[in-house]
C-alpha positions in Angstrom: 12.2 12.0 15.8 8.9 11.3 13.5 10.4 14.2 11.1 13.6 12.1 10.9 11.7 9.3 10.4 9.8 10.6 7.6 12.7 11.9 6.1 14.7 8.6 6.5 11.7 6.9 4.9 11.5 8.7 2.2 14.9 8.4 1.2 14.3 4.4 1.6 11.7 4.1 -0.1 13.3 5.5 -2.8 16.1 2.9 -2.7 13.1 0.3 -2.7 11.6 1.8 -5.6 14.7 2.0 -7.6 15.0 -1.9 -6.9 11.2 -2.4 -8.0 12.0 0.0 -11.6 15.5 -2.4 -12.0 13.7 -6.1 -11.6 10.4 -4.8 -13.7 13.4 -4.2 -16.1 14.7 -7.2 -15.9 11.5 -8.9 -16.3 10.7 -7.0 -19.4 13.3 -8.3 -21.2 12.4 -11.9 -20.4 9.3 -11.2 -21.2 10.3 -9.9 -24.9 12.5 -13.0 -25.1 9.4 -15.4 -24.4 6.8 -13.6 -26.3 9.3 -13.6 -29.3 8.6 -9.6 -29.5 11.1 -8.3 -32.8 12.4 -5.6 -31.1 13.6 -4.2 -35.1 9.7 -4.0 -36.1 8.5 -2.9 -32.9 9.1 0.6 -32.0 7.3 3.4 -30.1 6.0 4.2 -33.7 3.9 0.8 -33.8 0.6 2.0 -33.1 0.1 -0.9 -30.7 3.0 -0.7 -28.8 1.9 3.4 -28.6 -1.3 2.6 -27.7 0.2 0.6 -25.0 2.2 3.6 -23.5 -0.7 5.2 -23.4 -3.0 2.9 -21.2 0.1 2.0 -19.3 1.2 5.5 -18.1 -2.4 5.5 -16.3 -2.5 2.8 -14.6 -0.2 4.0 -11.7 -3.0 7.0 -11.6 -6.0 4.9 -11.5 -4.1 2.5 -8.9 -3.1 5.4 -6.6 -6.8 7.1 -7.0 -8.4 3.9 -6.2 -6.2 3.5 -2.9 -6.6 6.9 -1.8 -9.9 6.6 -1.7 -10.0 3.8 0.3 -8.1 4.9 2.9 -10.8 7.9 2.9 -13.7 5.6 3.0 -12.0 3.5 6.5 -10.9 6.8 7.8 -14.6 8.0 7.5 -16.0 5.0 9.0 -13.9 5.3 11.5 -14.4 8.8 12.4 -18.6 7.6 12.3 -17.9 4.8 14.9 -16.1 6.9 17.6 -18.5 9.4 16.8 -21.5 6.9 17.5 -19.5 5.3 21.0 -19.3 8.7 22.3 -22.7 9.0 21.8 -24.0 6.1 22.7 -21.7 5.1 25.7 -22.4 7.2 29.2 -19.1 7.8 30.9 -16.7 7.2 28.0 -16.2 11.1 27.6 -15.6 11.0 31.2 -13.1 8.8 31.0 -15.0 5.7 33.8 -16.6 3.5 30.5 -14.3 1.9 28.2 -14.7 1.6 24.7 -15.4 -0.6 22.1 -12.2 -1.2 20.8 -13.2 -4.3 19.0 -15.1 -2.4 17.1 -12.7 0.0 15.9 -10.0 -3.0 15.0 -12.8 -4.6 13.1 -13.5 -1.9 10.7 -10.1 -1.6 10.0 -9.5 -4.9 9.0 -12.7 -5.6 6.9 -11.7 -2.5 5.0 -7.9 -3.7 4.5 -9.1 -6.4 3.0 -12.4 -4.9 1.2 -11.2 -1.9 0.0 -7.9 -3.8 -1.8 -9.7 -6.5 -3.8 -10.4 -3.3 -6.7 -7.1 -2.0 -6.9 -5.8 -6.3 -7.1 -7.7 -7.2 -9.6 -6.6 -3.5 -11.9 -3.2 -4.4 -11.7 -4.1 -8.7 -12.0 -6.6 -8.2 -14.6 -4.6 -5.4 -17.0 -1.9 -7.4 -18.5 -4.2 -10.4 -19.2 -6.9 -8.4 -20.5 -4.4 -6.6 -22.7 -2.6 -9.5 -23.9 -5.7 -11.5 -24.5 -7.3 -8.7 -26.7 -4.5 -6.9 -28.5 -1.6 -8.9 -28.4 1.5 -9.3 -27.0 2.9 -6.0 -28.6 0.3 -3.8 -26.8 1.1 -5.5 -23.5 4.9 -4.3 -23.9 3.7 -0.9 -24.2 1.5 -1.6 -21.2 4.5 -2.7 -19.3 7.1 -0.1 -20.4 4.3 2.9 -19.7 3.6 1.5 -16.2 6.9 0.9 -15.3 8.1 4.4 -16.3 5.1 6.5 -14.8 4.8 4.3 -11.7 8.4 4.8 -10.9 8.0 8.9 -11.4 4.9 8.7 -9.4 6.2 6.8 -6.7 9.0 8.9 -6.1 6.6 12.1 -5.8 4.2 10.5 -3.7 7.0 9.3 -1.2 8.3 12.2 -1.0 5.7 14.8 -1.2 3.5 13.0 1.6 6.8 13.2 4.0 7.1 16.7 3.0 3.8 17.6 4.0 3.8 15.7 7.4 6.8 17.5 8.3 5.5 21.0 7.7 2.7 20.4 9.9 5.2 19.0 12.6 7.4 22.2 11.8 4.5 24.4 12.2 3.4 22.8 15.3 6.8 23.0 17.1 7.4 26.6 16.3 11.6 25.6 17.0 12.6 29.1 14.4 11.7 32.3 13.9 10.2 31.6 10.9 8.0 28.4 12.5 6.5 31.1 14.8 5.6 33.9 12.3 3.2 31.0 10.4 1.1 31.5 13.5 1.2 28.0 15.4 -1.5 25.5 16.0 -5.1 27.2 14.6 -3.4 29.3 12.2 -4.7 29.4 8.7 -1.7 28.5 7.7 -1.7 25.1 10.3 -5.0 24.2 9.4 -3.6 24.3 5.6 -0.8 21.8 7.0 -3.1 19.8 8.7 -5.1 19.0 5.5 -2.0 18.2 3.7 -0.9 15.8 6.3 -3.9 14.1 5.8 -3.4 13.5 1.8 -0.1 13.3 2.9 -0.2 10.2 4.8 -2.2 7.9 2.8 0.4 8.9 -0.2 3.0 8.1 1.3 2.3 5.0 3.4 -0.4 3.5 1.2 -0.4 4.5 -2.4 3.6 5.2 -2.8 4.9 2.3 -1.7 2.1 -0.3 -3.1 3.0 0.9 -6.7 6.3 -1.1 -6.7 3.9 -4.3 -6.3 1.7 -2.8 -9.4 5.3 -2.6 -11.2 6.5 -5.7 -10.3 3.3 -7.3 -10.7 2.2 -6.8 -14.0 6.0 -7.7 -15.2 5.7 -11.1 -13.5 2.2 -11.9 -14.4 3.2 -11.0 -18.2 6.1 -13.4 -18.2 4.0 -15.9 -17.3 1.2 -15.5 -19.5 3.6 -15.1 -22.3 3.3 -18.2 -24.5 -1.0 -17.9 -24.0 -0.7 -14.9 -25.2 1.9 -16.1 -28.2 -0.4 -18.5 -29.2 -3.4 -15.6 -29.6 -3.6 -15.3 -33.1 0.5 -15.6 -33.3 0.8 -13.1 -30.4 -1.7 -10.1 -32.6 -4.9 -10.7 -30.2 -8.4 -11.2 -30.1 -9.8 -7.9 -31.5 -6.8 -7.1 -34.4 -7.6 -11.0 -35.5 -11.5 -9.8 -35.8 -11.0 -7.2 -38.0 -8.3 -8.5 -39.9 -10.6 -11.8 -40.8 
């Protein structure tokens, strides 16, 4: 049943990131409207708009590093505080103490809400910076690069981590012929699986699925800005309005 599940996830999540790639879209456009982009003078040739691309096709990278190590640092700390309980608690490996499990919950929150406040502030901080600096050209690069490798990325990371969850499952259950001659749990080849399962999971429960918010996000937070950023040097930005004075 958790291998159907991951399967069936998968293919949702897909659907959900289609959605997130359509209303980014849609944003865009209104966000060309409002910042009264020419869409005959800018092309992928501007060096801006390029430039954009560029910085934009990272992003969903830098998100999804950021993330993954997050989910590495709480799993670590974690792993450190049932480490220390066992150590410290007479009877809890007998099973007669109970444990701290106040503890445990605790370090998961802080770190939920810790570990995300980098990652926010990328995707919060990217369009205004870019706006505010090089104009409103550069920022429809941004967009269009993070929408199309965000989407791509997305779509691997979904898939890939469900992929690799299920292998160890298949390994573990040995149901074929096949499952068997891999050599079962503490095989070489399951202790492979079990690494993958655990990049596996954080890609596709945490970083996957969070890059339709990065999508969306920056879309939404760029039509807003739109006329501050219009009114920046008529839309060219901070830095081309230094050296062109």
């Amino acid at each position: 049943l958790d291998a159907a599940g991951n399967t069936t996830a998968a293919i949702g999540k897909g659907f959900a990131i289609g959605s997130a790639a359509l209303v980014s879209l849609a944003l865009f456009g209104a966000y060309i409207t409002r910042a009264k982009i020419d869409l005959l003078e800018s092309s992928i040739l501007d060096p801006k708009v390029f430039a954009g691309l560029l910085v934009g096709a990272m992003l969903p990278y830098w998100f999804s590093a950021m993330t993954m190590k997050s989910v590495g640092k709480a799993a670590l700390a974690m792993v450190e505080e049932v480490r220390r309980q066992f150590n410290t608690i007479n009877g809890l490996m007998e099973g007669t103490a109970r444990p701290d499990y106040s503890r445990c919950v605790k370090i998961s929150t802080d770190s939920s809400l810790r570990e995300m406040i980098p990652p926010g502030a990328l995707v919060m901080l990217s369009p205004i910076l870019c706006g505010t600096l090089f104009g409103t050209r550069a920022l429809a690069g941004l967009l269009v690069g993070g929408l199309v490798s965000g989407v791509q990325v997305a779509v691997s990371m979904s898939n890939t981590g469900g992929a690799w969850d299920n292998a160890k499952k298949y390994i573990e259950a040995g149901a074929s012929e096949h499952a068997r001659e891999l050599g079962g749990k503490g095989s070489d080849c399951h202790k492979a699986a079990v690494i993958g399962d655990t990049v596996g999971d954080p890609l596709k429960d945490t970083s996957g699925p969070s890059l339709n918010i990065l999508v969306k996000l920056m879309a939404v937070e760029s039509l807003v800005f739109a006329p501050f950023f219009v009114n920046i040097a008529g839309g060219e930005g901070l830095i081309f309005q230094f050296f062109s004075g």
